[in-house]
C-alpha positions as CSV (number, residue, x, y, z in Angstrom):
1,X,136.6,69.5,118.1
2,X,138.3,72.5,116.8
3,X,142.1,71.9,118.4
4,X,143.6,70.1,115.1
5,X,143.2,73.2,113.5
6,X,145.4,75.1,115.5
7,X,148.5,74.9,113.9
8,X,146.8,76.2,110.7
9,X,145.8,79.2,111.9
10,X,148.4,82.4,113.4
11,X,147.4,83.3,116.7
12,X,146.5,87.1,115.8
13,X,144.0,89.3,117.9
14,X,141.4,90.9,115.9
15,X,140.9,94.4,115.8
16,X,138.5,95.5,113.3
17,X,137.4,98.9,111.8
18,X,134.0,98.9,110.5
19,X,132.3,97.3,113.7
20,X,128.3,97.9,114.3
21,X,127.1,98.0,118.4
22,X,124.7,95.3,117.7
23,X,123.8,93.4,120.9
24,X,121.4,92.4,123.4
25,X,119.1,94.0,125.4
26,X,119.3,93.4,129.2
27,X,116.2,95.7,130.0
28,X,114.3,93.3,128.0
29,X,114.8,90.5,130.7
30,X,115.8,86.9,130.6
31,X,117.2,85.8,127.3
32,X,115.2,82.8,126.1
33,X,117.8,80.5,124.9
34,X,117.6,76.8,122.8
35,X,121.4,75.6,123.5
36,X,122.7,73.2,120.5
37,X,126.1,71.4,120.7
38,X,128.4,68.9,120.3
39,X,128.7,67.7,123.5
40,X,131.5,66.0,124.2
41,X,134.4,66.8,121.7
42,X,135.8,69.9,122.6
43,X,135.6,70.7,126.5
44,X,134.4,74.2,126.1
45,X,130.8,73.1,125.1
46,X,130.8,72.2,128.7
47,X,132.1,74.9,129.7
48,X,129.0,77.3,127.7
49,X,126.6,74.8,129.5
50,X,127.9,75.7,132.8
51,X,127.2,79.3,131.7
52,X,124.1,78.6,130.5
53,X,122.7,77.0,134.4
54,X,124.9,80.2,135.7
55,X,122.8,82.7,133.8
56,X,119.6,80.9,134.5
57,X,120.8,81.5,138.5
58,X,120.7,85.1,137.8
59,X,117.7,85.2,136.5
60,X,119.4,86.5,132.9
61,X,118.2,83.0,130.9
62,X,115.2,80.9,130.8
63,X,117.2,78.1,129.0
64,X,114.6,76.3,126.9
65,X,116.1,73.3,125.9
66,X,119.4,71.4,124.8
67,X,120.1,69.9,121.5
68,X,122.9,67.4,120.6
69,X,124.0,67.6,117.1
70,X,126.1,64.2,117.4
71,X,125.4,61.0,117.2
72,X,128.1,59.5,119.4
73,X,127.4,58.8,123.3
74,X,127.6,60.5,125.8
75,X,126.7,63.9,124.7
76,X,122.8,63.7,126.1
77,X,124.0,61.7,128.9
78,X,126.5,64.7,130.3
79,X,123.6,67.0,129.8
80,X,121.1,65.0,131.9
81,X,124.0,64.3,134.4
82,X,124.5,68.1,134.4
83,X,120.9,69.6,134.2
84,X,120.3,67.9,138.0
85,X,123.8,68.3,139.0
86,X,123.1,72.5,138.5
87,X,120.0,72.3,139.9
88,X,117.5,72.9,136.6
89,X,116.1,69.2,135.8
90,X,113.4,70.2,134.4
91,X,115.3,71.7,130.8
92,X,114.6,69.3,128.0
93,X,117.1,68.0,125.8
94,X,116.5,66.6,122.1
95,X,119.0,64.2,120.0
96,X,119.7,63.2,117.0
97,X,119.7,60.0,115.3
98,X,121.7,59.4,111.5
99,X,123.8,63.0,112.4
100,X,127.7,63.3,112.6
101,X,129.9,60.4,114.2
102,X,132.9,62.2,115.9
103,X,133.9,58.8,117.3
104,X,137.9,59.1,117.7
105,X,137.9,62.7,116.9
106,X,139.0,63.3,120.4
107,X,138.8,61.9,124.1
108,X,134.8,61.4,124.8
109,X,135.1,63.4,127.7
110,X,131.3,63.5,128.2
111,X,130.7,59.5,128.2
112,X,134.0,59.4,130.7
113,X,132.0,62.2,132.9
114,X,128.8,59.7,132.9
115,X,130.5,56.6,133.9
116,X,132.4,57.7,136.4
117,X,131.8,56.0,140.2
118,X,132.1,56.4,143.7
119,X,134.2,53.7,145.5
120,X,130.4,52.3,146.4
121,X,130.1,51.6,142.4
122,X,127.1,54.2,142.5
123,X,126.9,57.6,139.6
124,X,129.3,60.3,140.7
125,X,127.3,62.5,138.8
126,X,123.6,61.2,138.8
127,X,121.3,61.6,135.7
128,X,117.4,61.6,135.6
129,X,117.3,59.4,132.3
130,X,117.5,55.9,132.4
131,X,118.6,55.6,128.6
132,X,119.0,58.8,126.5
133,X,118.3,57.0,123.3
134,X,114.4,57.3,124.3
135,X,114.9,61.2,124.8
136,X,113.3,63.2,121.6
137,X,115.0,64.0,118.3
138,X,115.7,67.8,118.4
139,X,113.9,69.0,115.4
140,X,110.7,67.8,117.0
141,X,111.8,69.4,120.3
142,X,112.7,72.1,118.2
143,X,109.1,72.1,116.5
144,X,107.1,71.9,120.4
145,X,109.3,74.2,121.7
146,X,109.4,77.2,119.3
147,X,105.5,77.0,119.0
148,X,104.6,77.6,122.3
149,X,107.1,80.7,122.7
150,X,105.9,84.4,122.1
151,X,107.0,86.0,118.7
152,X,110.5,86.7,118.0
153,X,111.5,85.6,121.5
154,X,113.8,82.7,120.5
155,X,117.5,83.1,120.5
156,X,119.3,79.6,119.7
157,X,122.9,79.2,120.2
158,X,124.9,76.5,117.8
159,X,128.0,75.2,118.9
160,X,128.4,72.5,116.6
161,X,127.5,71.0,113.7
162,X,124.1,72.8,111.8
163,X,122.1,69.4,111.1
164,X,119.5,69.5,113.2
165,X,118.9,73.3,112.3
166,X,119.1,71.9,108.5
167,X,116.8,69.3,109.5
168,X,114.4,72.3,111.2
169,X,114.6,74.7,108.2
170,X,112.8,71.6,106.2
171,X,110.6,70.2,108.8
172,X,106.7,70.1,107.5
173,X,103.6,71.3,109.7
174,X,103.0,68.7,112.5
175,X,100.7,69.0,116.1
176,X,102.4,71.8,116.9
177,X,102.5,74.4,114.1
178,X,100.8,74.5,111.1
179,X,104.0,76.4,109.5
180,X,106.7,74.6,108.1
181,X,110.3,74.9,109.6
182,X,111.4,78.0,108.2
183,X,108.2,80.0,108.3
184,X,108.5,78.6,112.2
185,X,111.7,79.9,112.5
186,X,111.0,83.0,111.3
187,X,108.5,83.3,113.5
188,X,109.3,83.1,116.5
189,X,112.9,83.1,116.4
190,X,114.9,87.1,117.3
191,X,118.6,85.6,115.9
192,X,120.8,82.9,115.7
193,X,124.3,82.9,117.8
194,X,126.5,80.6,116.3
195,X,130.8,79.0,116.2
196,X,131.6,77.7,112.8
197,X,134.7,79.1,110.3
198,X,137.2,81.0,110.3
199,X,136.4,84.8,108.9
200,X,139.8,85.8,108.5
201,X,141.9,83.4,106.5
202,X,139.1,81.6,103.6
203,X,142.1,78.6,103.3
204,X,141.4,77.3,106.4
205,X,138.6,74.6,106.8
206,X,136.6,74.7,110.8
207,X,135.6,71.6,112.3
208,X,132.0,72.7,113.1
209,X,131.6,73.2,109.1
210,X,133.4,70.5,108.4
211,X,131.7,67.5,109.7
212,X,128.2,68.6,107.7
213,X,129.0,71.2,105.3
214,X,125.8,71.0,103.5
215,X,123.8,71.5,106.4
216,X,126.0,74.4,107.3
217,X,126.0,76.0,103.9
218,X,121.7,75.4,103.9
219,X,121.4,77.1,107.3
220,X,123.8,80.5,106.5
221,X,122.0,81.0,103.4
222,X,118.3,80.1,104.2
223,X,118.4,80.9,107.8
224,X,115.1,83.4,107.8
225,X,116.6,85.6,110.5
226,X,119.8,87.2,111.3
227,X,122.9,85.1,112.4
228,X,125.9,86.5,114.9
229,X,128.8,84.3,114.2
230,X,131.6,84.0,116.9
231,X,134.7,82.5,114.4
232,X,137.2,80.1,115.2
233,X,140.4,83.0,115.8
234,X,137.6,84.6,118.4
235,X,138.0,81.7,120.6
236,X,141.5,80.9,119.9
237,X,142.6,84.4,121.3
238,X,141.4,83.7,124.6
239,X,142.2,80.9,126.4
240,X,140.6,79.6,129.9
241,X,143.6,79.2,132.1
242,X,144.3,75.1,134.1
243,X,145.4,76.7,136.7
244,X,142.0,78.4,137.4
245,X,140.7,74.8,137.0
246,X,143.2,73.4,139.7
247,X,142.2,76.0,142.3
248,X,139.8,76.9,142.2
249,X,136.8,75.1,142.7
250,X,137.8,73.3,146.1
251,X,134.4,74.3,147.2
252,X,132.9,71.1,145.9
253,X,134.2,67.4,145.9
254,X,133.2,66.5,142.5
255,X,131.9,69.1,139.5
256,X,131.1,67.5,136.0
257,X,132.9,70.1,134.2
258,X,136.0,70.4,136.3
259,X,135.9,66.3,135.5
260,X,135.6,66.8,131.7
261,X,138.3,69.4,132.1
262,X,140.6,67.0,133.4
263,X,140.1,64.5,130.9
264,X,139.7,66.1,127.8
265,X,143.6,66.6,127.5
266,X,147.0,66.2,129.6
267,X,147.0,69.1,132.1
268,X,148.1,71.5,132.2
269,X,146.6,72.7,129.3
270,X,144.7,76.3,128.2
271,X,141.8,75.7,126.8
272,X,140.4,78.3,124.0
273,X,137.0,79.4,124.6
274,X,135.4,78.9,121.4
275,X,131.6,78.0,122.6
276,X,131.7,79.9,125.5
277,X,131.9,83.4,123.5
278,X,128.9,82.5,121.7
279,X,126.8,81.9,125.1
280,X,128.6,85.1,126.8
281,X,127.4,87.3,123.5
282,X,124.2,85.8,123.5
283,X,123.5,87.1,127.0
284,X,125.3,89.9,127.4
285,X,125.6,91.3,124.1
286,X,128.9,93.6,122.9
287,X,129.9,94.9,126.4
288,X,129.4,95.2,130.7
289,X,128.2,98.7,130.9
290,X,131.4,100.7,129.2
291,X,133.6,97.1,129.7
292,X,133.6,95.7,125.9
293,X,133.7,92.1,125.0
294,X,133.1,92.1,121.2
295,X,133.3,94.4,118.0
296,X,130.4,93.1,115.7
297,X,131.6,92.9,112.1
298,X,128.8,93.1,109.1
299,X,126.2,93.3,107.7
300,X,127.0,90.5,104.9
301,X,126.7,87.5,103.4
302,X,128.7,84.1,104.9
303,X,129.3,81.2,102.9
304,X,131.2,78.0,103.0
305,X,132.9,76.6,100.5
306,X,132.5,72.4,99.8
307,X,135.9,71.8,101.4
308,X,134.2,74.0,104.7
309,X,136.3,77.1,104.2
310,X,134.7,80.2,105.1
311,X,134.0,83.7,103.3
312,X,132.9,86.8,104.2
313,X,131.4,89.5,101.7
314,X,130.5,92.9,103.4
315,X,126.6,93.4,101.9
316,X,123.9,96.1,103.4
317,X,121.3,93.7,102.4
318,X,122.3,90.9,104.5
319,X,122.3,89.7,108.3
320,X,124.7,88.2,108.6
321,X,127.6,89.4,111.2
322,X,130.7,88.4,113.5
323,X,132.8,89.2,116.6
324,X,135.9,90.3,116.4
325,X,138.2,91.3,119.8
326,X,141.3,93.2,120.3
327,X,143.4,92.7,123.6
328,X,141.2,94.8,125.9
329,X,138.3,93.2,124.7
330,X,140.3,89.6,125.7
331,X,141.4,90.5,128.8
332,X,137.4,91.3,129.8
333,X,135.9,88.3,127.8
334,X,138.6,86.3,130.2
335,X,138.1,87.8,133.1
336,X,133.8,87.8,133.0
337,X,134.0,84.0,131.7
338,X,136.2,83.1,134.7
339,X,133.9,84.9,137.2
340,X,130.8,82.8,136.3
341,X,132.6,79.4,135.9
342,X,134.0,79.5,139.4
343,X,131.1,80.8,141.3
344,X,128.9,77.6,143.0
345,X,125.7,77.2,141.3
346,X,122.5,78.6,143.0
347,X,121.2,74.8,144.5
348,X,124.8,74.5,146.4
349,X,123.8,78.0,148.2
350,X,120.9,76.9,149.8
């Protein structure tokens, strides 16, 4: 939940000088993806999930798994509830147990999504899982996932808090590897996508950072690999529109994250898109052809402070980068994130 901080933060656009073209490679063919997030506090984590089961429509991501990094309910519930509602059942999702609590950090939009009921008393949205707490804990997902995949093939996307990546970085050899977390990670994982700080102004604390700062500071300093950081005045700069949310998407009775949309906060509202530039760089990389999304700022080194404030040091040596936009690059980001989110997924065309 990132929307407390909004008053601490001017609303500037970013442009940049400096910028690299780093991005991904669409020849290359689907992105394999391992989603992590804090599902349920801010509604745009739903919003990158719906993405996500977009993209694997196209045929653009083969979505490995889903990870929640929270410990309050209703995060792996939405998740199941969503994974058959989009038609992909079949993607695992992994947990966590002694993580974060977020409980009253904002409306539980995900756990309102998962009780909801038609006037017979059944699910509006059903799930596959009967209870979530027997689902597996992410870093052993993590740990069976990442060893079956092919060499530098993994590209993980964190929208939330870093424990369980903490938690991977010091996992030991088990059934599936013999190589311990980070020699795992390094591996078989091409980068890490993440949302956590703020680059611009290092007196202002982010949620993401703030609610496991250790872990955070562990994992963007050990991470073996390089890291693509979409900051908190990214997302704040462009904002997903209610009225797109009221009209359209009459094509369906009942969509779990039009719901969550709806509950999150009083509409009308504009919600900032935070998570969902992570996902959309992920995929698509810096730019549609000659349409840009993103300016890539680095290399460098990115550290948090104990109080979860963020710094950037420009440094050759490092991997470590982040978006930046100015207000062409907005305008695009908006208009390609509204294009997916209202198009019907691929099981409602058949």
């Amino acid at each position: 939940m990132k929307r407390f901080l909004l008053s601490l933060l001017p609303l500037c656009i970013l442009s940049l000088a400096g910028c690299s073209t780093r991005g991904s490679d669409d020849s290359a063919g689907p992105v394999s993806i391992i989603f992590e997030t804090d599902m349920g506090n801010d509604v745009d984590d739903a919003m990158a999930l719906d993405l996500l089961f977009k993209y694997m429509d196209a045929g653009r991501v083969n979505l490995l798994g889903v990870m929640i990094n929270k410990v309050e309910p209703g995060g792996a519930e939405y998740v199941d509830l969503a994974r058959v509602w989009y038609g992909h059942p079949e993607v695992p999702i992994g947990i966590i147990r002694e993580g974060a609590d977020c409980t009253g950090d904002a409306v539980n939009y995900a756990q309102h999504v998962a009780g909801m009921r038609t006037a017979e008393g059944d699910p509006l949205f059903a799930g596959s899982v009967e209870d979530c707490s027997s689902l597996p804990l992410a870093v052993d997902l993590y740990r069976e996932i990442l060893a079956a995949q092919p060499d530098g093939s993994v590209t993980i996307v964190s929208t939330g808090f870093s424990t369980n990546l903490a938690r991977l970085l010091d996992s030991e050899p088990d059934e599936y590897s013999d190589l311990d977390g980070t020699a795992l990670v390094a591996q078989k994982v091409n980068r890490l996508v993440t949302m956590a700080g703020c680059m611009l102004n290092e007196t202002t604390p982010e949620y993401n950072v703030m609610r496991d700062v250790p872990s955070a500071q562990k994992v963007f300093s050990r991470w073996p690999t390089e890291i693509v950081n979409s900051p908190f005045e990214v997302g704040i700069s462009i904002c997903y529109p209610s009225q797109s949310i009221m009209d359209d998407f009459g094509w369906t009775e009942a969509h779990p994250m039009v719901e969550a949309y709806k509950v999150y906060r009083q509409m009308p509202y504009d919600e900032p898109t935070w998570d969902i530039t992570s996902v959309l760089y992920a995929v698509e990389g810096i730019s549609n052809g000659d349409v840009p999304y993103f300016n890539v700022v680095g290399p460098g080194r990115i550290e948090f402070s104990d109080d979860a404030c963020t710094h950037f040091a420009p440094d050759p040596e490092e991997d470590r980068y982040f978006l930046a936009v100015d207000s062409l690059m907005c305008a695009n980001v908006l208009g390609r994130i509204k294009e997916i989110l209202v198009s019907k997924p691929a099981v409602m065309e058949e």
